[in-house]
C-alpha positions as CSV (number, residue, x, y, z in Angstrom):
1,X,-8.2,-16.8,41.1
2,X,-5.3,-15.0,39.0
3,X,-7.6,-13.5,37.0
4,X,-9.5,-11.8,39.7
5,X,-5.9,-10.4,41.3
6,X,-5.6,-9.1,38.1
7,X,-9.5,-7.5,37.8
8,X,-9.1,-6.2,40.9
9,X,-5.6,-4.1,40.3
10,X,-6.6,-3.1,36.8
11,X,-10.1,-1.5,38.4
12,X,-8.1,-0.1,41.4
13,X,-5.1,1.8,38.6
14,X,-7.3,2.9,36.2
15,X,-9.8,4.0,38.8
16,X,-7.1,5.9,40.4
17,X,-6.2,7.4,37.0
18,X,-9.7,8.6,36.5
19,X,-9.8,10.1,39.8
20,X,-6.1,11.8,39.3
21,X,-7.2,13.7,35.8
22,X,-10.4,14.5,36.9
23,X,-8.7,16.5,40.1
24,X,-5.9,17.8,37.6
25,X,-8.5,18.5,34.8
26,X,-10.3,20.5,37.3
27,X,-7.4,22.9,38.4
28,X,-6.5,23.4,34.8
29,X,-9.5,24.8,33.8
30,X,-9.1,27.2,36.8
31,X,-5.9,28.3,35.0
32,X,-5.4,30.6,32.1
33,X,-2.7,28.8,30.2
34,X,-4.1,25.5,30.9
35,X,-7.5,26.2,30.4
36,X,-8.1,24.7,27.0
37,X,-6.4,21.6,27.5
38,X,-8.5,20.5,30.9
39,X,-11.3,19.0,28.9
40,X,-8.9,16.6,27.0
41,X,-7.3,15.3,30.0
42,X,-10.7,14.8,31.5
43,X,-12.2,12.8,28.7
44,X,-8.9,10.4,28.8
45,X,-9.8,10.0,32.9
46,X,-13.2,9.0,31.8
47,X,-11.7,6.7,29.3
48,X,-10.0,5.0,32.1
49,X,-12.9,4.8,34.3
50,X,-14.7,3.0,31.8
51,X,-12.1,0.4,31.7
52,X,-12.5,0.1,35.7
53,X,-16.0,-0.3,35.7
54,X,-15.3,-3.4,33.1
55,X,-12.8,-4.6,35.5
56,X,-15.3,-4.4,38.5
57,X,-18.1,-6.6,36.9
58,X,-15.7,-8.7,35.8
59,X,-14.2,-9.3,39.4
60,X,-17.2,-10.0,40.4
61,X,-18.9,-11.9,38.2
62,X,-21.8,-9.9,37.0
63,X,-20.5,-10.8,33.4
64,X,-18.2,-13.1,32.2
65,X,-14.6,-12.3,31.1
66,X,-13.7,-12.4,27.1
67,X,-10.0,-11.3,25.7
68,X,-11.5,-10.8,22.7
69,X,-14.0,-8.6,24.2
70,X,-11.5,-6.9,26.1
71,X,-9.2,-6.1,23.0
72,X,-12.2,-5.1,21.0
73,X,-12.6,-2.4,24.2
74,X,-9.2,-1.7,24.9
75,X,-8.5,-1.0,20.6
76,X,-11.5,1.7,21.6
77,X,-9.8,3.5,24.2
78,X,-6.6,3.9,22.7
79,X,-7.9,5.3,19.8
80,X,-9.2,8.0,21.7
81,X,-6.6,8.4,24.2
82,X,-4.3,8.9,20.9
83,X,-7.0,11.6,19.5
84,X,-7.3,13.5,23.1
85,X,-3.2,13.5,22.9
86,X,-3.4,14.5,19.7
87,X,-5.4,17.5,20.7
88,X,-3.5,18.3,23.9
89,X,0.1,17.7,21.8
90,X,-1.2,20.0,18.7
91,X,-1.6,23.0,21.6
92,X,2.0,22.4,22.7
93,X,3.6,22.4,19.8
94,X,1.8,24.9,17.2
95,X,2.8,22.1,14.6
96,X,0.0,22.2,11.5
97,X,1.8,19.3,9.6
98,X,1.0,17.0,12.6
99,X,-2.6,17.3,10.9
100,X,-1.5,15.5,8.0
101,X,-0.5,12.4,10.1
102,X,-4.1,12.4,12.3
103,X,-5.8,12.9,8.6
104,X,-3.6,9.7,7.8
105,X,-4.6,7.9,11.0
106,X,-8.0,8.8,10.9
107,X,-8.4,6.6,7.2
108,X,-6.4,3.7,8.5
109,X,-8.4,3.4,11.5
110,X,-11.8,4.0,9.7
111,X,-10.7,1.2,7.0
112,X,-10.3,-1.4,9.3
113,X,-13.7,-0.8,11.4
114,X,-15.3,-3.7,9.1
115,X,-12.7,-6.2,10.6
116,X,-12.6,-4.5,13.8
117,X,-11.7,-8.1,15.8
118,X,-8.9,-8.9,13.2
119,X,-7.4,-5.7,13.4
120,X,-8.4,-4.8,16.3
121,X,-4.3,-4.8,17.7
122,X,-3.5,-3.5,14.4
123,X,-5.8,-0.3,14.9
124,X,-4.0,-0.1,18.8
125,X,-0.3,-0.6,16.9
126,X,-1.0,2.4,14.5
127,X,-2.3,4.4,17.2
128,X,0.5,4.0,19.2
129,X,2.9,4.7,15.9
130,X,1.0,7.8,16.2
131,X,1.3,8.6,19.6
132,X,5.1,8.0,19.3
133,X,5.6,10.5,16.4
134,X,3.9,13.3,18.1
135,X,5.6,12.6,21.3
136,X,9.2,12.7,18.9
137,X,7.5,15.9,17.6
138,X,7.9,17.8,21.3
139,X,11.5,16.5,21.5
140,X,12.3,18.1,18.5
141,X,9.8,21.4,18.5
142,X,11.0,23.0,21.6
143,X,13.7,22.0,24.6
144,X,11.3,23.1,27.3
145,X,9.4,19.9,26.0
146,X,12.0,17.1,25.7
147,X,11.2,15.6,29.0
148,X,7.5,15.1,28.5
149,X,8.7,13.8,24.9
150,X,11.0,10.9,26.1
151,X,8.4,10.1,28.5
152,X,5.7,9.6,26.1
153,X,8.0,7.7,23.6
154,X,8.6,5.6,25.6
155,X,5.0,4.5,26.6
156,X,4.4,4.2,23.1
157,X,7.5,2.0,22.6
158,X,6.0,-0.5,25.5
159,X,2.7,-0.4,23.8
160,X,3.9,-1.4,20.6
161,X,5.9,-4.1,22.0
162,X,2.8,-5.3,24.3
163,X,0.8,-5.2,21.0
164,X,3.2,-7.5,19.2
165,X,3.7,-9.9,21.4
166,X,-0.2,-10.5,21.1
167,X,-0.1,-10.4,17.1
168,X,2.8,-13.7,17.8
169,X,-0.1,-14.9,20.6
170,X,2.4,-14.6,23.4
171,X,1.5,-13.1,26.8
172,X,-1.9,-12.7,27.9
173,X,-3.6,-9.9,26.9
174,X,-5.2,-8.6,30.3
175,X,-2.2,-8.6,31.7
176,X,0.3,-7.0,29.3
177,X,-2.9,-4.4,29.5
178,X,-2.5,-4.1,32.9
179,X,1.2,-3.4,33.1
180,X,0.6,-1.1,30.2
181,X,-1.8,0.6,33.0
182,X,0.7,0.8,35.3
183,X,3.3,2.7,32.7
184,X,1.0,5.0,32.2
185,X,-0.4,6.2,35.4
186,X,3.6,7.1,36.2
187,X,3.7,8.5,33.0
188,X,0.7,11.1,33.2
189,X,1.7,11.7,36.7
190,X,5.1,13.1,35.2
191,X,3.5,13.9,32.5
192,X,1.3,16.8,34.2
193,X,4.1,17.2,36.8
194,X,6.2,18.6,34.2
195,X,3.4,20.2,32.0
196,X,2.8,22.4,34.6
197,X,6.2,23.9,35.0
198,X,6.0,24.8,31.2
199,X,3.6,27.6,30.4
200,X,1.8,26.6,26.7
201,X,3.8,28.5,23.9
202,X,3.2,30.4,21.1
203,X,4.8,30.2,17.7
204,X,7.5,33.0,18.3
205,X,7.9,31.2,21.8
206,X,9.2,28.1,20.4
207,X,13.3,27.7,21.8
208,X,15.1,25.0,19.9
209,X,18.6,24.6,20.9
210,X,21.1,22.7,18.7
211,X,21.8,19.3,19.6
212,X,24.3,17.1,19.3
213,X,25.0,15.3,16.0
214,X,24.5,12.1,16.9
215,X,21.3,12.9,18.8
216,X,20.0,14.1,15.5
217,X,20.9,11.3,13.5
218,X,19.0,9.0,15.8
219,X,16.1,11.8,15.5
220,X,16.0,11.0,11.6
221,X,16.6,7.7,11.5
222,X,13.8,7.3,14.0
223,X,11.4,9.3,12.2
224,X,12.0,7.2,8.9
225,X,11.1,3.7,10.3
226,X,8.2,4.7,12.5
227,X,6.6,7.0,9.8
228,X,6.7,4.6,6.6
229,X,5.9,1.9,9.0
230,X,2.5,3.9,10.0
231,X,2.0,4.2,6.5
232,X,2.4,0.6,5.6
233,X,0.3,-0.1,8.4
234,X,-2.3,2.1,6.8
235,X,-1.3,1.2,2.7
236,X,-3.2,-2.2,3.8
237,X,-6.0,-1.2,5.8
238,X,-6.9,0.4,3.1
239,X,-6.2,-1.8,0.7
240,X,-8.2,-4.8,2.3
241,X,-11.2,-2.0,2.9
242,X,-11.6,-1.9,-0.9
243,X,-11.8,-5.7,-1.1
244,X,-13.8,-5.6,1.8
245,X,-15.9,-3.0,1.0
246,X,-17.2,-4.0,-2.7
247,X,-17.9,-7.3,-1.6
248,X,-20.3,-5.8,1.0
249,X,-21.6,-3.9,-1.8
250,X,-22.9,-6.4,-3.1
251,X,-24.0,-8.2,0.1
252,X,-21.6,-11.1,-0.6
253,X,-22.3,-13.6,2.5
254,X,-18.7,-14.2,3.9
255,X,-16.4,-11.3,4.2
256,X,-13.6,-11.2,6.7
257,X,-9.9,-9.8,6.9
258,X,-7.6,-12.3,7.8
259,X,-3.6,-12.7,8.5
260,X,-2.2,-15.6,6.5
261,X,0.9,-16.3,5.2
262,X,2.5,-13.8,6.8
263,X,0.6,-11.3,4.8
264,X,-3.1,-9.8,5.3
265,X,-5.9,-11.7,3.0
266,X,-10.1,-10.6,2.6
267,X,-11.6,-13.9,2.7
268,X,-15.2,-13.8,0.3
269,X,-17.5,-15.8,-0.8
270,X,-20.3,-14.3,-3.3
271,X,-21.6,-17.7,-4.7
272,X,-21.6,-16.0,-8.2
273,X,-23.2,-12.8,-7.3
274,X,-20.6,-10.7,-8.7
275,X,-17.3,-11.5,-10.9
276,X,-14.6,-11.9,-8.6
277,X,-12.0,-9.3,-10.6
278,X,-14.6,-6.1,-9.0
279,X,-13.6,-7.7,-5.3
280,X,-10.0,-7.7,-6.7
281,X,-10.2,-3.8,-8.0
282,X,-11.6,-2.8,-5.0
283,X,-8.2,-3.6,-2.8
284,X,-5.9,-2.4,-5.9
285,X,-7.6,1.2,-6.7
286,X,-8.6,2.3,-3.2
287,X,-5.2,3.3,-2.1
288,X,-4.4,4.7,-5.1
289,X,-7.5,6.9,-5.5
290,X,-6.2,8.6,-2.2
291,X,-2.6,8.8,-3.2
292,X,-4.2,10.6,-6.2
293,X,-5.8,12.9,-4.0
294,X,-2.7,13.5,-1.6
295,X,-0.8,14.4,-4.2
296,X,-3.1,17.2,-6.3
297,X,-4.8,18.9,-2.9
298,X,-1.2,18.7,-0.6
299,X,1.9,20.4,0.1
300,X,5.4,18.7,-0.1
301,X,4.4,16.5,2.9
302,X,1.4,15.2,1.5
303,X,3.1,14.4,-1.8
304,X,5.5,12.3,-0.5
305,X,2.7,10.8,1.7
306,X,1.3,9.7,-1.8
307,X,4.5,8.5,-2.8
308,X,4.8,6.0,0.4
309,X,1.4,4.9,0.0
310,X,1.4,4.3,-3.8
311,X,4.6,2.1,-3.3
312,X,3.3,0.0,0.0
313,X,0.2,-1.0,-2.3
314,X,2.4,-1.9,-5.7
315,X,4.0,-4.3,-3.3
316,X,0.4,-5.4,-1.4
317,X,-1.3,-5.9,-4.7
318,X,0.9,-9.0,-6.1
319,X,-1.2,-11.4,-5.1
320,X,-3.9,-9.5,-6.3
321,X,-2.7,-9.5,-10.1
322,X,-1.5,-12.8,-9.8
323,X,-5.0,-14.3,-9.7
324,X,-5.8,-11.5,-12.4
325,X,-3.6,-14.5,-14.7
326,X,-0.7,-11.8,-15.4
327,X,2.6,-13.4,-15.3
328,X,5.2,-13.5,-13.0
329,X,7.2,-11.3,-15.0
330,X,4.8,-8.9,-15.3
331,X,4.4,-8.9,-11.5
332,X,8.1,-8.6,-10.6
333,X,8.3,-5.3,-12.7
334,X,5.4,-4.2,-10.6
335,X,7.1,-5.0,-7.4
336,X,10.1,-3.1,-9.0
337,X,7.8,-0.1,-9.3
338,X,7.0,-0.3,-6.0
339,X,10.5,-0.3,-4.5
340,X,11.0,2.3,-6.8
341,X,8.6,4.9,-5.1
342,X,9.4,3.7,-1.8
343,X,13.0,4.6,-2.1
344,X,12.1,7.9,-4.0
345,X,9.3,8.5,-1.4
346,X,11.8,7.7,1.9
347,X,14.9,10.1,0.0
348,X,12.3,13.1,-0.2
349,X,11.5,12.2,3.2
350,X,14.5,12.2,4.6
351,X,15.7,15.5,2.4
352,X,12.6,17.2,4.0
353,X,13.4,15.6,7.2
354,X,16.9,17.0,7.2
355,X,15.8,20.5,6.1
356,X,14.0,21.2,8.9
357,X,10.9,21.3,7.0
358,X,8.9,17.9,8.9
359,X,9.5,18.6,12.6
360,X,8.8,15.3,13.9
């Protein structure tokens, strides 16, 4: 009987946020500033009507209820809903190095697709990450934005605490979704409400006041621990894909990414199909084939990128060498080399961050 309560308010918010960016969607496209937003907004209402229609059968009992169904579906949605705000954020703020962070995103997400259950509050933790950096990015771009940027850090704050409580299996998942639900339909309500005193800007309409000092600070220090954590997020997606990935290669007949031991583990079992140290190059060279790639084809931003992501998987690939048979002093003075461009990586960061040059 709780459940249903809870069906039938989920299908009757998430209807109603359907039916609220449809309308809004509609007038937008009517409007010439707002015009080439409308059909982002309208793809996120669909989103949510989706998620109603699941909550209707499920009320009545045309199919039976499953949480890990339901985070399978809900891991969907936010993906998109982070892309569409991508979209609709990029217009607002004119900012090209938010691409960097959705190229980022987009190889994280794509990494863990072979695992999708497993990771599948993983993939809705980084999307949020995301979410909350381009929602910093307004506060910072222009003053006429700070509103809408509060507002949307903090829906991605309550996501990412909703999303770890789950990871710790505490709460139930439905109905920290549900309350998540609730956040938001205020939040796009204010959301639009606001966006629609704003006219979209141009580049040489951008108006960034100074701010106070302290306000800053808590800008940088912000930006620091939610962007290397969205990269170590993404280091071992990555990292697990390239285990993953060879031993589907070579059709291996158990492969599946697992937490254990408070670390991430690819589980395989290839019956002596293929010699084990291939599985184990897979995980170690895949991130740093991309950091490789970050740091020839990219700009300062990118480089540092490498930096972060070279340094996450020096640290993720210990176990790795250890069953290689190198010794444990060997593998301390590649955990040293790890630290080593993690700290080098977060100092450019921050220098870059400081300079104005990263606007998030």
């Amino acid at each position: 009987m709780e459940m249903k309560i809870l069906f039938l308010l989920n299908f009757i918010i998430s209807l109603g946020i359907f039916i609220f960016l449809s309308v809004k969607s509609f007038l937008f496209y009517k409007t010439k500033d707002y015009h080439k937003i409308s059909f982002y907004f309208f793809v996120i209402g669909l989103l949510y009507l989706f998620l109603s229609l699941f909550s209707f059968v499920w009320f009545f009992g045309f199919l039976n209820y499953s949480p890990e169904d339901f985070l399978f579906l809900y891991s969907f949605l936010i993906v998109f809903q982070s892309l569409l705000f991508f979209r609709i954020i990029y217009f607002m703020s004119l900012h090209k190095k938010l691409l960097y962070l959705l190229m980022f995103y987009l190889i994280g997400v794509g990494s863990m697709l072979y695992s999708f259950s497993t990771f599948a509050n993983f993939i809705i933790i980084i999307s949020f990450l995301l979410m909350f950096l381009f929602f910093m990015d307004l506060i910072f771009r222009d003053d006429n934005y700070q509103a809408l940027g509060y507002f949307g850090m903090f829906y991605s704050i309550l996501g990412l605490s909703f999303e770890t409580l789950l990871i710790f299996q505490i709460g139930n998942v439905y109905l920290l979704n549900l309350l998540l639900n609730l956040v938001f339909c205020f939040f796009i309500f204010i959301f639009i409400k606001d966006l629609q005193k704003i006219p979209l800007v141009s580049k040489e309409d951008l108006n960034k006041g100074p701010r106070p000092p302290f306000l800053v600070i808590l800008g940088h220090l912000f930006f620091i621990i939610i962007f290397v954590n969205f990269i170590f997020i993404g280091t071992i997606g990555i990292h697990e894909f390239g285990h993953f990935s060879i031993s589907k290669f070579y059709n291996c007949d158990y492969r599946k990414i697992v937490y254990e031991d408070d670390f991430f583990r690819t589980e395989v079992l290839c019956d002596g199909k293929i010699d084990n140290s291939l599985v184990l190059l897979g995980g170690i060279l895949a991130p740093f084939l991309l950091a490789i790639l970050l740091f020839f084809i990219g700009g300062k931003f990118m480089k540092e990128m490498a930096f972060l992501l070279s340094g996450f998987n020096f640290l993720a690939i210990a176990k790795d060498l250890q069953d290689f048979g190198l010794s444990q002093n060997l593998i301390f003075a590649v955990l040293l080399l790890g630290g080593s461009f993690l700290i080098y990586g977060i100092i450019i960061i921050s220098k870059l961050r400081i300079e104005d040059e990263v606007y998030l």
